[in-house]
C-alpha positions in Angstrom: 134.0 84.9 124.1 133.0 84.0 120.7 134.5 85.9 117.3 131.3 87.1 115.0 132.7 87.5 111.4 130.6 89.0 109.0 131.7 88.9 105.3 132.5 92.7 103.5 129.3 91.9 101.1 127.2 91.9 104.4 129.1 94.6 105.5 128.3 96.4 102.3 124.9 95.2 102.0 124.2 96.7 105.3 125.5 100.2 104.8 124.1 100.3 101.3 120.5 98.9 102.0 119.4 102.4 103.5 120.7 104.3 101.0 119.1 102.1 98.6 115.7 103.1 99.9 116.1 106.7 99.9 117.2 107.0 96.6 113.6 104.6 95.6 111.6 107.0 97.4 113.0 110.0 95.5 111.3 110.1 92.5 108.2 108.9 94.6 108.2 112.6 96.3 109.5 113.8 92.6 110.5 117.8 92.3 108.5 118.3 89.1 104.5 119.3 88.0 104.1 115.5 86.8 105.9 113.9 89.5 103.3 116.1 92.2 100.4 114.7 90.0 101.0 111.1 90.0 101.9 111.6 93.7 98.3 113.3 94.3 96.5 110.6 92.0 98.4 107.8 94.5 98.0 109.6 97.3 94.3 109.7 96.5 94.4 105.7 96.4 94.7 105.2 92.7 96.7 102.3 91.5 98.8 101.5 88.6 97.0 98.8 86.8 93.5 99.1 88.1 91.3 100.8 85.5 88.6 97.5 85.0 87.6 98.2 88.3 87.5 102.4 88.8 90.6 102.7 90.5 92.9 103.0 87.6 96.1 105.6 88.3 96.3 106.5 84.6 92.6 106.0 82.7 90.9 107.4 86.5 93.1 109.9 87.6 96.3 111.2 85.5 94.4 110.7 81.8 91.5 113.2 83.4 93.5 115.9 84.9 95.5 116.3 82.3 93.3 116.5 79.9 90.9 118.4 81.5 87.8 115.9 81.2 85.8 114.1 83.2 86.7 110.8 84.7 85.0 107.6 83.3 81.8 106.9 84.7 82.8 104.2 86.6 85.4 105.7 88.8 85.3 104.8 92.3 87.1 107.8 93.6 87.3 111.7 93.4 90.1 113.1 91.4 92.4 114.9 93.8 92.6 118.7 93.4 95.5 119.9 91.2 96.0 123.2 90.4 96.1 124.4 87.0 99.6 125.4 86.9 100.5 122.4 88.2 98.7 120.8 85.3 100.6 123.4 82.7 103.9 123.1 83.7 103.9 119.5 83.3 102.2 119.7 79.9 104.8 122.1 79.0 107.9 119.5 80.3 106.2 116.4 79.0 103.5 116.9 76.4 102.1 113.4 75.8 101.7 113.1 79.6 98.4 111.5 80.4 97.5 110.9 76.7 95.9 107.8 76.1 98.5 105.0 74.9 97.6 103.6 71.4 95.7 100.3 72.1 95.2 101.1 75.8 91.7 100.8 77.6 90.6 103.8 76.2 91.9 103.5 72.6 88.9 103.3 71.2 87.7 106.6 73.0 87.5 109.6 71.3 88.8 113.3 72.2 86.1 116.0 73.1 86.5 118.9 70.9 87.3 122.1 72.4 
C-alpha cells in the first residue's frame, strides 16, 4: 500500500479554507442598519459598479434610500423596501452613508431642498 504525504501548509490550507469563507460571508449578512441596507440593495440585484446602465448598488439603490429621494430615471429595478428605522439608525451610526462621493456620477447633481 502506498504512503500519501500531504505537506502541514496543505494540511493547514485545508482546515483554514472553511473558516476563511465564513468569516467573508460575515459582514455580507452584517448585524447593523447599513449592513441590512446594502444586503437588501444586493439582494434586489444591484451591483457595485453599475450605475451607467441602471443597476448601480450606490447611485440606484443605497444613494436613494438614504436620502429619501427618488431613484434616477434610468433605473432598471425597484428599490427594495426598507423601513425607516432601518434607514435612521444607520444614519445615526454612519452619517455620510449613501451621500454622493465628490466627483462621483452624481457630482454634479444637486440636493432637493426639504
Amino acid at each position: 500500500m502506498r504512503q500519501l504525504r500531504i505537506s502541514s501548509a496543505a494540511v493547514c490550507a485545508l482546515l483554514a479554507g472553511p473558516a476563511v469563507a465564513v468569516a467573508a460571508e460575515a459582514p455580507a449578512k452584517g448585524q447593523g442598519p447599513c449592513d441590512e441596507i446594502v444586503a437588501a440593495c444586493k439582494s434586489a440585484g444591484f451591483i457595485e459598479g453599475d450605475y451607467k446602465t441602471g443597476n448601480g448598488l450606490h447611485v440606484d439603490c443605497i444613494d436613494p434610500i438614504m436620502q429619501g429621494t427618488p431613484q434616477p430615471p434610468k433605473a432598471k429595478i425597484p428599490l427594495p423596501k426598507v423601513s425607516a428605522e432601518t434607514v435612521a439608525a444607520c444614519k445615526q451610526k454612519h452619517p455620510n452613508f449613501g451621500e454622493p462621493k465628490p466627483g462621483g456620477p452624481k457630482a454634479g447633481a444637486q440636493k432637493p431642498q426639504s
